[in-house]
C-alpha positions as CSV (number, residue, x, y, z in Angstrom):
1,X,348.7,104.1,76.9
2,X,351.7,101.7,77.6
3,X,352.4,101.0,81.2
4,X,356.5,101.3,81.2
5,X,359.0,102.7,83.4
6,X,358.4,106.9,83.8
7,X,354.5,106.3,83.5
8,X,352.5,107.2,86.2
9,X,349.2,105.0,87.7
10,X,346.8,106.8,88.7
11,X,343.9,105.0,90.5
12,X,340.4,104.8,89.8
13,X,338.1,107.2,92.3
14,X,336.6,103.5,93.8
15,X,339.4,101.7,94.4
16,X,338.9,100.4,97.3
17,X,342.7,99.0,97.9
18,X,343.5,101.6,101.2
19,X,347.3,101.0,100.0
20,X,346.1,102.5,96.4
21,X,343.1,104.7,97.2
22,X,343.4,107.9,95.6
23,X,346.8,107.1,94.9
24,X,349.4,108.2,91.9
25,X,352.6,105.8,91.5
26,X,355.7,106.6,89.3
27,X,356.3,103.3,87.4
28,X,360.7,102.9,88.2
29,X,361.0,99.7,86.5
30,X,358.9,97.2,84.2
31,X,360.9,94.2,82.9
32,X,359.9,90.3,83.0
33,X,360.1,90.2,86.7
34,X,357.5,92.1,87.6
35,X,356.6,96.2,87.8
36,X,357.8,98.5,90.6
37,X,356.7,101.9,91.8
38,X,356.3,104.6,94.3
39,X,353.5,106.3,95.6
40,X,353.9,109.7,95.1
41,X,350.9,111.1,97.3
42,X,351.3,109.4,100.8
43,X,353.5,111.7,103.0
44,X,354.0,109.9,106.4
45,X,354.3,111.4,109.3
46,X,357.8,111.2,110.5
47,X,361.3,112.4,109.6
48,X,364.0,111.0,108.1
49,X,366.6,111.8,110.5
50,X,364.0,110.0,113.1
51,X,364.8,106.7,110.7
52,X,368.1,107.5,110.2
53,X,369.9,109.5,113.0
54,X,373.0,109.8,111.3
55,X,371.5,111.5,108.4
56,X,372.5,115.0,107.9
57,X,369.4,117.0,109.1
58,X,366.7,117.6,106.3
59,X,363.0,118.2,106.4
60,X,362.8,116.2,102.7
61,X,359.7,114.5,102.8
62,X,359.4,110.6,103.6
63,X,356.3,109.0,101.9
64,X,355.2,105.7,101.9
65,X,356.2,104.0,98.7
66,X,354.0,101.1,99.0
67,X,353.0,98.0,100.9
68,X,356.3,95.9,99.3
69,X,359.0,95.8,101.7
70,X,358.4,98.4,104.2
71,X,361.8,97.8,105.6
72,X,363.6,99.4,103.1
73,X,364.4,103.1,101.7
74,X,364.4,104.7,98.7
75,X,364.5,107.9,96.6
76,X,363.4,109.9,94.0
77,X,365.5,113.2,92.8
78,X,366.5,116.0,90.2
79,X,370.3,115.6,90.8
80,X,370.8,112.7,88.7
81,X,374.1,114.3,87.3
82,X,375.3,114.6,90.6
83,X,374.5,110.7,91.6
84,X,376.3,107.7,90.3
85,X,374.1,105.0,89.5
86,X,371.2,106.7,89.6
87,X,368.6,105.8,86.9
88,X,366.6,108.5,85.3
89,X,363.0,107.2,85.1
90,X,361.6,110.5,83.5
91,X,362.4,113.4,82.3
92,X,364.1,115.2,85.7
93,X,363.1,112.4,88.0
94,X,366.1,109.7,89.0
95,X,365.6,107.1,91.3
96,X,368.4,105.8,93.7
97,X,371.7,106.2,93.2
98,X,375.0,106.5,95.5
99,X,373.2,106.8,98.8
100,X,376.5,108.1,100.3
101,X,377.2,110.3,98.2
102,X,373.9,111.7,98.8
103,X,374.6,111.9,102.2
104,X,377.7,114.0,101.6
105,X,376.5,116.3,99.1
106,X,373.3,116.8,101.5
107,X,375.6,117.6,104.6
108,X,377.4,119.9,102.5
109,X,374.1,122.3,101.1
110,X,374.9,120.6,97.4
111,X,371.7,119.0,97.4
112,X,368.8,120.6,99.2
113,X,365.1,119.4,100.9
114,X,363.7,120.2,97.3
115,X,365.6,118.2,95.7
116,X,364.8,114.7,97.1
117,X,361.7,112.7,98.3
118,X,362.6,109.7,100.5
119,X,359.8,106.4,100.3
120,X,359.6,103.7,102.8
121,X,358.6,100.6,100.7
122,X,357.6,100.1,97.7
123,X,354.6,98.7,95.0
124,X,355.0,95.8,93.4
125,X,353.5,93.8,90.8
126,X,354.3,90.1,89.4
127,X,354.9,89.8,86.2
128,X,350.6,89.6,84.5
129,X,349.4,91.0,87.9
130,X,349.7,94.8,86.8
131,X,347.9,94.0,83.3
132,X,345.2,92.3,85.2
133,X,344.5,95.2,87.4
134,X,344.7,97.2,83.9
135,X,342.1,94.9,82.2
136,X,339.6,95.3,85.4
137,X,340.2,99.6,84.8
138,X,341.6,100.2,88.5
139,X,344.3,102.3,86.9
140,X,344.7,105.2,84.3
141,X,347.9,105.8,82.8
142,X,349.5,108.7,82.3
143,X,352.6,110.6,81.5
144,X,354.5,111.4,84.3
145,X,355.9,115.7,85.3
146,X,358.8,116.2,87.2
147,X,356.6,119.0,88.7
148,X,354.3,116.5,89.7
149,X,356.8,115.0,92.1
150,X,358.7,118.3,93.2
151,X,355.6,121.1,93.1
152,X,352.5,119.7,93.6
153,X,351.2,119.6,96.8
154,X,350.7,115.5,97.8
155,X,347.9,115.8,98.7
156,X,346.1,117.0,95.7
157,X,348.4,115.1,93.1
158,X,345.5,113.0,92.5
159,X,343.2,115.6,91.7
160,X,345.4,117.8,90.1
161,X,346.7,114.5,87.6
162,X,342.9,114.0,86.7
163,X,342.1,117.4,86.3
164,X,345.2,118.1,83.6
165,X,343.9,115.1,81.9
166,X,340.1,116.9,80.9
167,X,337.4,115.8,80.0
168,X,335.6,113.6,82.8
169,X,338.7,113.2,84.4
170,X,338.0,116.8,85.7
171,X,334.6,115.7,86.9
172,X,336.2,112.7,88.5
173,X,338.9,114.5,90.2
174,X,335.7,116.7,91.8
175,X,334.2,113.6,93.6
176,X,334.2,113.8,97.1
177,X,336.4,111.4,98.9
178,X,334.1,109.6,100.8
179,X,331.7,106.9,98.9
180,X,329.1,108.3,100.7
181,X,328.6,111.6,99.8
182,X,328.7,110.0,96.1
């Protein structure tokens, strides 16, 4: 399958990358600069309004998008008719979009905690690098589900991805966490 922008990456059980272990990450863009994702699975332990204090108050989780620029914020959401510039990546997931206007239509109950995930950072891949980490099978590729982003629990999206794939991807999505107990 074609890695392209609305894919997801889902990483091999041995990775042994800790930024990718057991990780799933929604593929935004691919173009000839490169590939950029999120990590869907890797809720951190903090708030938004603790990062942004002038936030409306919201418990929408804030994950750690990847190890690429830690210093900036971005968003995934199911209100893309009601964010300009936001970019529909798949079907009912947007990424970005008019940040203030989030910020009003947050304040003001149009857009809920549900609606929005917030990601600190980002993963990135130069242009070839991606395809080489595809050629040494660290990665599977699948087709990304809104519910995957906005129902499933993060911390069995990897097993639950695996496990809708079948097969031996149900097996895989069994194996303990730890190499040891393998």
């Amino acid at each position: 399958m074609e890695v392209k922008a609305g894919k997801i990456l889902v990483s091999e059980p041995f990775m042994l990358d800790p930024n990718f272990k057991r990780s799933v990450v929604l593929i935004c863009e691919k173009n000839e600069d490169g590939t950029t994702g999120l990590i869907l699975n890797r809720p951190l332990d903090v708030s938004l309004n603790e990062l942004l204090p002038d936030f409306p108050d919201t418990k929408a989780g804030v994950f750690m998008g990847g190890p690429v620029a830690v210093d900036s914020l971005h968003f995934l959401h199911n209100v893309g008719d009601l964010l300009d510039d936001s970019i529909e990546v798949s079907k009912g997931v947007f990424w970005g979009g008019d940040f203030e206007k989030l910020r009003f239509l947050m304040e003001n109950g149009l857009i809920n905690d549900h609606n929005v995930r917030f990601f600190i950072g980002y993963s990135g891949w130069e242009p070839g690098q991606l395809e080489g980490e595809m050629n040494e099978a660290s990665w599977l590729v699948d087709d990304m589900d809104a519910n995957y982003l906005f129902r499933v629990k993060p911390f069995v999206l990897w097993q639950t991805v695996l496990h809708n794939k079948g097969d031996i991807y149900t097996v895989i999505a069994q194996m303990p966490d730890s190499d040891s107990l393998n």
